[in-house]
C-alpha positions as CSV (number, residue, x, y, z in Angstrom):
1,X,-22.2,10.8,199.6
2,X,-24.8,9.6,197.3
3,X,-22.3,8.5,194.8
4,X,-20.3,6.8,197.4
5,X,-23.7,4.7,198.0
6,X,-23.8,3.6,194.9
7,X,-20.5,2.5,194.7
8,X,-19.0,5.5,192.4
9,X,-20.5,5.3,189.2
10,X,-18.9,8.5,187.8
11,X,-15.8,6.4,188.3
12,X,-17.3,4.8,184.8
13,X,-17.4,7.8,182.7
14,X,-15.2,7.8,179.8
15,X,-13.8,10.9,178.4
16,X,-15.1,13.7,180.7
17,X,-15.4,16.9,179.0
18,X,-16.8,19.4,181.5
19,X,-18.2,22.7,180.7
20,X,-18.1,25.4,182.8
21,X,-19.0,29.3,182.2
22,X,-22.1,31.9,182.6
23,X,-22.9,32.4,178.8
24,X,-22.3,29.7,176.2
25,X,-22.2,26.1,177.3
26,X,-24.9,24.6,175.6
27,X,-24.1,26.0,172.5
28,X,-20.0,24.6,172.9
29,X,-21.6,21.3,174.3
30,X,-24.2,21.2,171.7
31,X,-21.3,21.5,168.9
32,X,-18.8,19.2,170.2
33,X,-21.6,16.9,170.3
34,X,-22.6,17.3,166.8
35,X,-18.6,17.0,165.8
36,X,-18.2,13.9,167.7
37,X,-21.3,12.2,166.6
38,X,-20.4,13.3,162.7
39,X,-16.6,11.5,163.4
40,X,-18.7,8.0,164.2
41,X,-18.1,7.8,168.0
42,X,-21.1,7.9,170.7
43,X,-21.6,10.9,173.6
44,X,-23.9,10.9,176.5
45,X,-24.6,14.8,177.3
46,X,-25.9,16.2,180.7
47,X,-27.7,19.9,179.5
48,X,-29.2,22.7,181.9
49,X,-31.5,24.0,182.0
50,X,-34.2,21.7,179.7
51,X,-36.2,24.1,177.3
52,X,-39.7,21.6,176.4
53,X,-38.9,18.1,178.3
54,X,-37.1,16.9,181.4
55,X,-36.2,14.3,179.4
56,X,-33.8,16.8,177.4
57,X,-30.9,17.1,179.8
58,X,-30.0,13.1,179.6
59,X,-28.8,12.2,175.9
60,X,-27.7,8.9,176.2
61,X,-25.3,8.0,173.0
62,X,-28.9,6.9,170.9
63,X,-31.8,8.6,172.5
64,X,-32.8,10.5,175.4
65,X,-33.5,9.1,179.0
66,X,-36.9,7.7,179.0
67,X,-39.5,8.7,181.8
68,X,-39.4,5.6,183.1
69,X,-36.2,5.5,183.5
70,X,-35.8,9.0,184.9
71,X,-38.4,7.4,187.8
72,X,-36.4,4.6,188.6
73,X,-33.5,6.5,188.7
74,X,-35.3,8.6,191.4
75,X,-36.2,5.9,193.5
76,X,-32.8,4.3,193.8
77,X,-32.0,7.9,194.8
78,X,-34.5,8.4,197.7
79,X,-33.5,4.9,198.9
80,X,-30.0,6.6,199.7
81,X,-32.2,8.8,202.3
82,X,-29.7,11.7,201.7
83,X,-31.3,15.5,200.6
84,X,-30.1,16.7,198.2
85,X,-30.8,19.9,195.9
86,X,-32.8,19.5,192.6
87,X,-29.6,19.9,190.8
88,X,-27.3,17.4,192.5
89,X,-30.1,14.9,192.0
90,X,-30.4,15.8,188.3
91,X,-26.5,15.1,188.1
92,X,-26.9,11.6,190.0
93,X,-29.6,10.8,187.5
94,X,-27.8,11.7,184.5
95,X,-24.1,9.8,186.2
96,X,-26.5,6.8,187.1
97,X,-27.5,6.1,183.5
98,X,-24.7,7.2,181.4
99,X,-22.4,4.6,183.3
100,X,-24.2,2.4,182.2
101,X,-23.8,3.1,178.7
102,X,-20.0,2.7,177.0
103,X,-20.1,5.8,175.4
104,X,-17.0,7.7,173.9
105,X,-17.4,10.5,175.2
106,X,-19.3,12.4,178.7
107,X,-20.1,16.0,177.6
108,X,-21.4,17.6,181.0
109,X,-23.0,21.3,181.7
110,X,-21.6,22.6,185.1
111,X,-24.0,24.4,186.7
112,X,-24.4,28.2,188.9
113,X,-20.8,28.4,189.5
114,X,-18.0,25.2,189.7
115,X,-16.7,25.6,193.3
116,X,-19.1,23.3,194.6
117,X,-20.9,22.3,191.6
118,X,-22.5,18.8,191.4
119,X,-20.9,17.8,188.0
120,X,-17.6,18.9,189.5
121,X,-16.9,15.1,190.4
122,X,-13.5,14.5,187.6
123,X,-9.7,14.7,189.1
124,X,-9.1,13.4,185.5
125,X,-11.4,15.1,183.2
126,X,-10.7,14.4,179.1
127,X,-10.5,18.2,179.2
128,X,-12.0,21.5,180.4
129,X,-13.8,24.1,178.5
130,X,-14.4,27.9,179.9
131,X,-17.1,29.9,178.1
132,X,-17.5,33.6,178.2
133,X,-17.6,34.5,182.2
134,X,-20.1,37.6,183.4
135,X,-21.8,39.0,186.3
136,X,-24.9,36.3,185.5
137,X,-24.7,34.7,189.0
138,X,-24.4,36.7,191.5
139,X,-27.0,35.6,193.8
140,X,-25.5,32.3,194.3
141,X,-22.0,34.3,196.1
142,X,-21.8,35.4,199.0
143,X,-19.0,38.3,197.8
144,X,-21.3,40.1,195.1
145,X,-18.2,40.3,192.3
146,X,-17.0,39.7,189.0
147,X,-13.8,38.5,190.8
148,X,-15.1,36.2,193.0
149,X,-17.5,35.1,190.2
150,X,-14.3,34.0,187.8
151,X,-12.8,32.4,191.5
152,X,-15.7,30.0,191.6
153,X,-15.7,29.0,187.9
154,X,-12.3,29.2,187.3
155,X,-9.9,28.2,190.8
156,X,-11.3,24.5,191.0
157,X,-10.2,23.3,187.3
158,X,-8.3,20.0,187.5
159,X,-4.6,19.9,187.3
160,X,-4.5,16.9,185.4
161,X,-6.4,17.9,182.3
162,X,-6.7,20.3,179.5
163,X,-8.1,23.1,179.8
164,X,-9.9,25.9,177.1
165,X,-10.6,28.9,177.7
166,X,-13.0,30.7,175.2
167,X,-13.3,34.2,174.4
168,X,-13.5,36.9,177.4
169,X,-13.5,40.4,178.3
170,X,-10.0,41.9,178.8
171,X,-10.3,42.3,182.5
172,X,-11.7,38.6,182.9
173,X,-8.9,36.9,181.2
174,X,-6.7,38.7,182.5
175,X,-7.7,37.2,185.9
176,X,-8.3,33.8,184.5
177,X,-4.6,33.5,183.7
178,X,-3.6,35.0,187.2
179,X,-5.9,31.7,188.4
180,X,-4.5,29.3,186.2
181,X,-1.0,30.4,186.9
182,X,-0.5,27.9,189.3
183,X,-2.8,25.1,187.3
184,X,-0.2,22.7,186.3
185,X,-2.8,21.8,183.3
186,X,-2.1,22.3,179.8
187,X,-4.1,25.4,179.0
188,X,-5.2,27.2,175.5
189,X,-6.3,30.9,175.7
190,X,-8.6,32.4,173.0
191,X,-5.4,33.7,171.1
192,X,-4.9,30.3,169.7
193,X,-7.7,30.5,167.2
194,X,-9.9,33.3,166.1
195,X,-12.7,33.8,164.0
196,X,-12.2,36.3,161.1
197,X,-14.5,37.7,158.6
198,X,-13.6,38.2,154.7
199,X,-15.5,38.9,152.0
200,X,-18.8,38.6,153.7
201,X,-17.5,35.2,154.5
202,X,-16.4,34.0,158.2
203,X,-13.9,31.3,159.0
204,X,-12.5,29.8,161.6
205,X,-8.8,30.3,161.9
206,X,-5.4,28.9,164.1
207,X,-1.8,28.2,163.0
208,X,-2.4,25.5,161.1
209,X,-6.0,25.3,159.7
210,X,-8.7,27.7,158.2
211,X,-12.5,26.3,158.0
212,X,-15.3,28.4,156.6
213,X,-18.1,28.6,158.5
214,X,-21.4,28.3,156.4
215,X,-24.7,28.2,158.6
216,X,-28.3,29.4,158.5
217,X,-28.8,28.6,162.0
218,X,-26.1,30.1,163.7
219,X,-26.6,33.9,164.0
220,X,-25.0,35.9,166.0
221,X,-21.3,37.0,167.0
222,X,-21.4,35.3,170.4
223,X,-22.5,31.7,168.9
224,X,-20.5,32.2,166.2
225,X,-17.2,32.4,169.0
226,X,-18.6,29.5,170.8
227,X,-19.0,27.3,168.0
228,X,-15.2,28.6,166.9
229,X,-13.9,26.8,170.0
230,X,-16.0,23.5,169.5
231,X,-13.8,23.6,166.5
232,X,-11.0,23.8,168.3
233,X,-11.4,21.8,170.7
234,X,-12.6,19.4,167.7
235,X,-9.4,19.4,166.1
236,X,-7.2,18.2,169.0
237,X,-9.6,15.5,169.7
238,X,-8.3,14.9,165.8
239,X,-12.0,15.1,164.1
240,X,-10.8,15.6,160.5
241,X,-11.2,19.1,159.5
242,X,-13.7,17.8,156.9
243,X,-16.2,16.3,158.8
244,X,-16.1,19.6,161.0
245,X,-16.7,21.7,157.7
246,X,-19.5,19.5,156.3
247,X,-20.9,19.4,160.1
248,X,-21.6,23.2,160.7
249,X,-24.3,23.4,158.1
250,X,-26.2,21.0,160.5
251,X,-25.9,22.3,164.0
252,X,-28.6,24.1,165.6
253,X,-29.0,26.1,168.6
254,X,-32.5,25.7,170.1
255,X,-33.7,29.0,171.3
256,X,-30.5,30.8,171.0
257,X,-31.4,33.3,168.4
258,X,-33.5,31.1,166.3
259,X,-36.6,31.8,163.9
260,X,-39.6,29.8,164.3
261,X,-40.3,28.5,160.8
262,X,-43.1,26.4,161.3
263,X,-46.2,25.8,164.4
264,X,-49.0,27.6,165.4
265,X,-47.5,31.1,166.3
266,X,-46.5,31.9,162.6
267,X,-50.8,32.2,161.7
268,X,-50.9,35.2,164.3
269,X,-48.5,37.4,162.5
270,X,-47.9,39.3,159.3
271,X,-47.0,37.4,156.3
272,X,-44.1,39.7,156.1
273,X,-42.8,39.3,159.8
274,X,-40.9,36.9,161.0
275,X,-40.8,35.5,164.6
276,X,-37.4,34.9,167.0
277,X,-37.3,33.5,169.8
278,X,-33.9,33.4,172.0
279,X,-33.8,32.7,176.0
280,X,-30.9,35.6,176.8
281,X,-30.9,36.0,180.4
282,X,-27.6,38.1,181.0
283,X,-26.5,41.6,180.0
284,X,-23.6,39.9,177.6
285,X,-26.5,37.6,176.3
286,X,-28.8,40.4,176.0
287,X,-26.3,42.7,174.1
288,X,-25.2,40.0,171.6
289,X,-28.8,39.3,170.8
290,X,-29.2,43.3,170.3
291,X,-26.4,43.3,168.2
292,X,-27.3,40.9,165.6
């Protein structure tokens, strides 16, 4: 309704990627952006939750929303006189500036679920991406399931996209595809690409292209899979396999099994210690961080 107000300024968004899953979209959305940006083409991103400033979830192609900005943007919201949740008015804010701007590309974190979700405003989305899909968020269903967990993420997908789904549990996929079954999108399962391990070295593998993967910021097993779909998903947007090689070195994950290598904190512990900090807030999360 609120977007209806304004006269639709979603409408303006170029090149939707949405991003929808329990564990895993801001590291996918965090290395598409980092591909994209490397090829020389601009993306505004729309991130949940913010980790230090408000002002994180709105990248705008050069910078990131400004306070003032994020206030004006408020005001032409309450001037609609409709409620809405903190959420949907986050999205309007983010939707509000970014059409503004003539970026390339619209990278956008769904929120809870995708049923209902704010950001789910695309019948023709650039393309879909599906992260790993766990029991994180229950309490927002009424039917306390895995299934009907995967139902609200997965059954409202656009049919006139492409869609990715990233890596999952056997009996999760397994459901995904029953979903998708009657998607009339073009859809790529995990066994498209995988990431294998040689020689103490890991690359990133499909039919036609292997990429080593060389980082000191990416840690664990689970990022490691996410980012292996950013390349992927790279690739068909036809980023030269290149720039994604020389780009991986660069990409950073913040809080999501990173060391703290400079502040404060470092003074209050051993000179032999070293601190980590990562904001895992599932089982699947918690277990991937235990496992590295």
């Amino acid at each position: 309704l609120v977007l209806k107000k304004l006269d639709h300024p979603e409408r303006k968004l170029k090149n939707v990627i949405n991003i929808i899953g329990s564990d895993g979209k801001y590291s996918l959305l965090t290395s598409l952006k980092f591909f994209i940006e490397a090829n020389n083409q601009s993306v505004a991103a729309y991130i949940s939750p913010s980790i230090k400033d408000i002002r994180e979830r709105f990248w705008m192609g050069d910078n990131f929303l400004s306070y003032k900005d994020i206030n004006k943007s408020i005001k032409i919201i309450e001037k609609q006189k409709i409620n809405l949740t903190i959420f949907e008015a986050l999205t309007v804010i983010f939707v509000l500036n970014a059409s503004k701007r003539k970026n390339d590309y619209n990278l956008i974190e769904a929120g809870a679920l995708f049923a209902k979700d704010s950001t789910n405003l695309f019948n023709f989305p650039k393309l879909q991406a599906v992260v790993n899909i766990n029991k994180q968020h229950l309490n927002f269903v009424q039917k306390k399931t895995l299934n009907e967990i995967i139902f609200q993420k997965v059954a409202f997908l656009s049919n006139f996209t492409n869609i990715y789904v990233g890596k999952q549990k056997k009996f999760v996929l397994k459901k995904i595809k029953q979903i998708l079954s009657n998607n009339s999108s073009q859809v790529n399962y995990p066994n498209s690409w995988k990431m294998i391990k040689s020689k103490n070295n890991i690359f990133y593998k499909d039919d036609n292209v292997k990429i080593k993967i060389k980082s000191r910021y990416i840690h664990s097993k689970g990022l490691l899979e996410n980012l292996s779909l950013a390349i992927k998903i790279a690739l068909d947007l036809k980023i030269n396999k290149n720039i994604i090689k020389k780009t991986i070195p660069k990409i950073k994950f913040q809080a999501r099994i990173e060391y703290i290598t400079k502040g404060k904190l470092l003074k209050k512990i051993s000179k032999n210690d070293r601190l980590l900090i990562d904001g895992c807030h599932s089982e699947v999360s918690a277990k991937n961080l235990s496992n590295y």
